[in-house]
ROSEMI-967409 format. One line per 10 residues: number of its first residue (from 1); their letters; for each residue z, y, x negated of C-alpha. Coordinates in steps of 0.1 Angstrom, whole numbers, plus 5000, padded with zeros to 4 digits. Layout:
// ROSEMI-967409
NUM> a> Z Y X  ...
// end
This chain:
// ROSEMI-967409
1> xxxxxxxxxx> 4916 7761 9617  4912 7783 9584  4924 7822 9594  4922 7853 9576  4944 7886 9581  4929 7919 9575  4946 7950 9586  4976 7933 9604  4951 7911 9624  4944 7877 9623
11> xxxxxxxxxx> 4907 7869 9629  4896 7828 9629  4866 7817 9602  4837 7801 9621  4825 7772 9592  4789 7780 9591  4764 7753 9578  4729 7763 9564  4703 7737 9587  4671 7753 9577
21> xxxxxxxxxx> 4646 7727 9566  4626 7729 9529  4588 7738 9541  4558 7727 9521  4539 7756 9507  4516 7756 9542  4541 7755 9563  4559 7788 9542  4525 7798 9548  4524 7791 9586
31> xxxxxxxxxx> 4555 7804 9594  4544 7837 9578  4517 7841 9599  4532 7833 9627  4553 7862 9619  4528 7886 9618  4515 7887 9585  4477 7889 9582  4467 7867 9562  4440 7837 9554
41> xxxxxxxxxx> 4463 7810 9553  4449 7792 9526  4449 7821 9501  4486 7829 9510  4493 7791 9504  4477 7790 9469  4498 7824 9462  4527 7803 9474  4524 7777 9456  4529 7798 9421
51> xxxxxxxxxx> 4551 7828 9437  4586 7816 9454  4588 7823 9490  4617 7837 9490  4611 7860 9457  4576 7869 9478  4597 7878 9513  4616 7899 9496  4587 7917 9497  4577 7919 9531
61> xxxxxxxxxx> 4616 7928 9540  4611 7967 9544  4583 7958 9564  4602 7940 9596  4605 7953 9628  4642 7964 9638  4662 7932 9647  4635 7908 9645  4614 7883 9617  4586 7898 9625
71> xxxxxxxxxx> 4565 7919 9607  4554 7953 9615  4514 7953 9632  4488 7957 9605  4510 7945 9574  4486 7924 9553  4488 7897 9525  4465 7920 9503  4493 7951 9510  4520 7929 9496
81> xxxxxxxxxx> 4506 7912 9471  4497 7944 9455  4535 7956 9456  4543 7922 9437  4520 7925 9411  4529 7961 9405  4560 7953 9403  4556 7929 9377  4537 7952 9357  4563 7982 9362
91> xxxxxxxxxx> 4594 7953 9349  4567 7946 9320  4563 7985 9308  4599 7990 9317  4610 7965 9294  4590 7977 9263  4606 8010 9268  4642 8000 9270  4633 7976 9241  4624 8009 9221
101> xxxxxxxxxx> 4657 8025 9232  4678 7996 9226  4666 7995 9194  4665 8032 9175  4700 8039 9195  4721 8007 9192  4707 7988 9166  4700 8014 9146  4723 8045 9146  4751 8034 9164
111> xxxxxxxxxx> 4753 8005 9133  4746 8035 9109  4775 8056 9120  4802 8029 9128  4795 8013 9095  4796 8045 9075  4832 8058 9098  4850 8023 9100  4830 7999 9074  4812 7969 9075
121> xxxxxxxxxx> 4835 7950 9100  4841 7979 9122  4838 7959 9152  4864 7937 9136  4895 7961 9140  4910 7968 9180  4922 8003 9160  4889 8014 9152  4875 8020 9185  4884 8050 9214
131> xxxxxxxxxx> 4923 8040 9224  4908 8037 9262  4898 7997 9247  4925 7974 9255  4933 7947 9234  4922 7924 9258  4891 7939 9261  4884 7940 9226  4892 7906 9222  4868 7898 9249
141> xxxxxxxxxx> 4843 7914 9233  4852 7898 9195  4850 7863 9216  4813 7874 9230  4798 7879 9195  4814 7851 9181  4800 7830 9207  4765 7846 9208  4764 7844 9168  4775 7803 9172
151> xxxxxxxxxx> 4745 7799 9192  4716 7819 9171  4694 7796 9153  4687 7830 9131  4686 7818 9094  4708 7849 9085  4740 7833 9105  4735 7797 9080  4727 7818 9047  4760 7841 9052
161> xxxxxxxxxx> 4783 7809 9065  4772 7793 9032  4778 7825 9007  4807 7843 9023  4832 7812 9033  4865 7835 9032  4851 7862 9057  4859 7857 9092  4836 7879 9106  4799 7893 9100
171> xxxxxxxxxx> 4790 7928 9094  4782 7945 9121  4747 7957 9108  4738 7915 9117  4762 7910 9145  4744 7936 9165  4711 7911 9162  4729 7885 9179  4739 7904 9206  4728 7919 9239
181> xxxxxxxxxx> 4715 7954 9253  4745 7951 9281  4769 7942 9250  4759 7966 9230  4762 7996 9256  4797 7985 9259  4806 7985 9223  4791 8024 9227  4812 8029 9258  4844 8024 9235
191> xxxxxxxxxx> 4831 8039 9205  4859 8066 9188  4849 8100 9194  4839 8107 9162  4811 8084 9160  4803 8085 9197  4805 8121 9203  4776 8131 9171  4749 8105 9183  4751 8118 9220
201> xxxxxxxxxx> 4746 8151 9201  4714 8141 9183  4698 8135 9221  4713 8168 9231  4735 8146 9259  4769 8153 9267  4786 8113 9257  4796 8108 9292  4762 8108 9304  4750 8090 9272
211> xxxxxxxxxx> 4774 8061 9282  4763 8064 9317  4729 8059 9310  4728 8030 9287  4748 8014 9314  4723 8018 9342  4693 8012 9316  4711 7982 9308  4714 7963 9341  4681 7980 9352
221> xxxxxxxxxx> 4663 7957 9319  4687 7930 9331  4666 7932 9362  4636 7934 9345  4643 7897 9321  4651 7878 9351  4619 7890 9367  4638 7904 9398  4624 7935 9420  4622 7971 9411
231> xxxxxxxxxx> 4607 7984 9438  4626 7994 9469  4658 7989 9452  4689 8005 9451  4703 8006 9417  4735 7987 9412  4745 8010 9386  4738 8046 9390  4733 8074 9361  4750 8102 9358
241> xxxxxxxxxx> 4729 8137 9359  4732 8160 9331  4747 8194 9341  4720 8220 9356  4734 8246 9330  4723 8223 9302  4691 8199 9318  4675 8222 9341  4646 8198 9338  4668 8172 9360
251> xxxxxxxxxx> 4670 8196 9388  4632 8215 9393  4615 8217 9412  4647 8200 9430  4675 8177 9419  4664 8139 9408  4684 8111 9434  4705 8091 9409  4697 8057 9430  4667 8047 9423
261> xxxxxxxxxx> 4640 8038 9398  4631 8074 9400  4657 8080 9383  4653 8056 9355  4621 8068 9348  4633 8105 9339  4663 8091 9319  4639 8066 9300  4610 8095 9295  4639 8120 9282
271> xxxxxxxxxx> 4649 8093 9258  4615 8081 9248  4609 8115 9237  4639 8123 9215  4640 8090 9205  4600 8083 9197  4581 8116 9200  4540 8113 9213  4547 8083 9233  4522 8069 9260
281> xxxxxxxxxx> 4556 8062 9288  4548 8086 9314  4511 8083 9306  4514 8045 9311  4534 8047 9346  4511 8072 9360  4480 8047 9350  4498 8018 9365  4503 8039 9400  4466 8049 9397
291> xxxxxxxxxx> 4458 8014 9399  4477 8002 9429  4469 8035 9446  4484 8019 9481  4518 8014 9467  4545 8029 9490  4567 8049 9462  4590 8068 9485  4606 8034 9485  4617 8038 9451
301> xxxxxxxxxx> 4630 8074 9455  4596 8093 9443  4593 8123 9461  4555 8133 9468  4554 8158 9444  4569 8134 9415  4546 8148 9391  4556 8183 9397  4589 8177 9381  4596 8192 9348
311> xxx> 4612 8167 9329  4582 8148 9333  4560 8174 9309
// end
């Protein structure tokens, strides 16, 4: 009998064993419909058949009735289709604009400034970064690149292996193109002051939030690559929000939530705009919700006046 104590009590483990059956895509299809989903059953087995079924429920979870599998009256294929393929256009435009963030910020002036502060192998040295790193920690992160940089097939890693035999390590200018978005918000996270402090500057950010931010935009495009949902989700990692005093924007007509995508796309507009002035971001979202007119944005923290808010002009 397995046991487990929790709070001076002992409570017994019931072993649980998974018994649902694997369903052909008419059966998923069936058993859909059976739960209240209207639907022609061939049309949602063809969609099936290229969509996961239990990638596509996740869809349809916000629309249950309390307690129950079943759907709530009126909830149509059509309905959640649309959600799914707005979704995978909303990942899609997300992506490009992290991509244009990742790159001006991190592999681009962060390399600038720790390069010019600490040299070429600034990474390289545990006393170069803020003394919150442990060595642990920076060891960790030493053994990341090393093992990202052993598994490029970039012609850069061969050329400098072959020219530079005594150096142990590469400059940080390449080993910043073998690593990741997540990676390289860390390496910001423990940047010394002196070169983390001046590029929050340049966006007019306090650091704090700057590290914030790159965090959540980080797991947010994370998300995004592995082609999970955006909409009516939570964020695992939530932003902080600039001060009022400083980013009154973030607070009228009211304050922005911090825990959901509508929060992302105000950090990610105030970012684009620093970062890449005149682009087409918020221009782009607002044609993509034009399209799916029907899609439920409450469930990703939009109030109804979204467009009223200033840091979106």
């Amino acid at each position: 009998m397995n046991m487990l104590q929790c709070g001076g009590f002992w409570f017994k483990i019931i072993n649980m064993h998974y018994t649902k059956p694997p369903l052909n895509f008419n059966q998923q299809a069936q058993l859909l419909i059976s739960r209240g989903l209207v639907a022609d059953e061939g049309e949602l087995e063809a969609f099936l058949s290229h969509v996961n079924y239990y990638r596509f429920t996740g869809y349809l979870y916000p629309f249950r009735l309390p307690n129950t599998n079943n759907y709530q009256p009126g909830t149509t294929f059509e309905q959640i289709q649309n959600i799914y393929l707005f979704d995978t256009e909303l990942r899609l435009l997300s992506l490009a604009s992290f991509e244009d963030i990742e790159i001006s910020l991190l592999r681009t002036q962060m390399v600038e400034k720790f390069t010019l502060a600490c040299g070429p192998f600034c990474y390289s040295d545990y006393n170069n970064f803020h003394p919150s790193l442990s060595a642990a920690n920076h060891q960790e992160i030493l053994n990341t690149i090393q093992h990202n940089i052993d598994r490029s097939n970039e012609e850069f890693v061969d050329l400098y292996r072959n020219k530079y035999t005594s150096e142990p390590h590469f400059p940080f200018w390449m080993a910043v193109e073998a690593i990741t978005f997540g990676q390289l918000s860390i390496i910001y996270r423990y940047l010394p002051s002196h070169v983390q402090v001046p590029m929050a500057k340049q966006l007019n950010l306090h650091s704090r939030d700057l590290v914030s931010w790159l965090h959540t935009l980080s797991t947010i495009r994370n998300i995004c690559a592995h082609h999970s949902r955006l909409w009516n989700r939570i964020l695992p990692v939530k932003p902080t929000i600039p001060l009022r005093k400083h980013h009154p924007e973030f607070y009228t007509p009211s304050r922005i939530s911090n825990d959901s995508y509508f929060v992302v796309l105000a950090i990610t507009k105030y970012l684009l705009d620093v970062i890449s002035p005149g682009n087409t971001f918020i221009v782009d979202f607002t044609t993509l919700v034009d399209n799916y007119p029907r899609i439920p944005l409450n469930r990703m923290g939009f109030p109804e006046n979204w467009q009223d808010f200033k840091i979106f002009h």
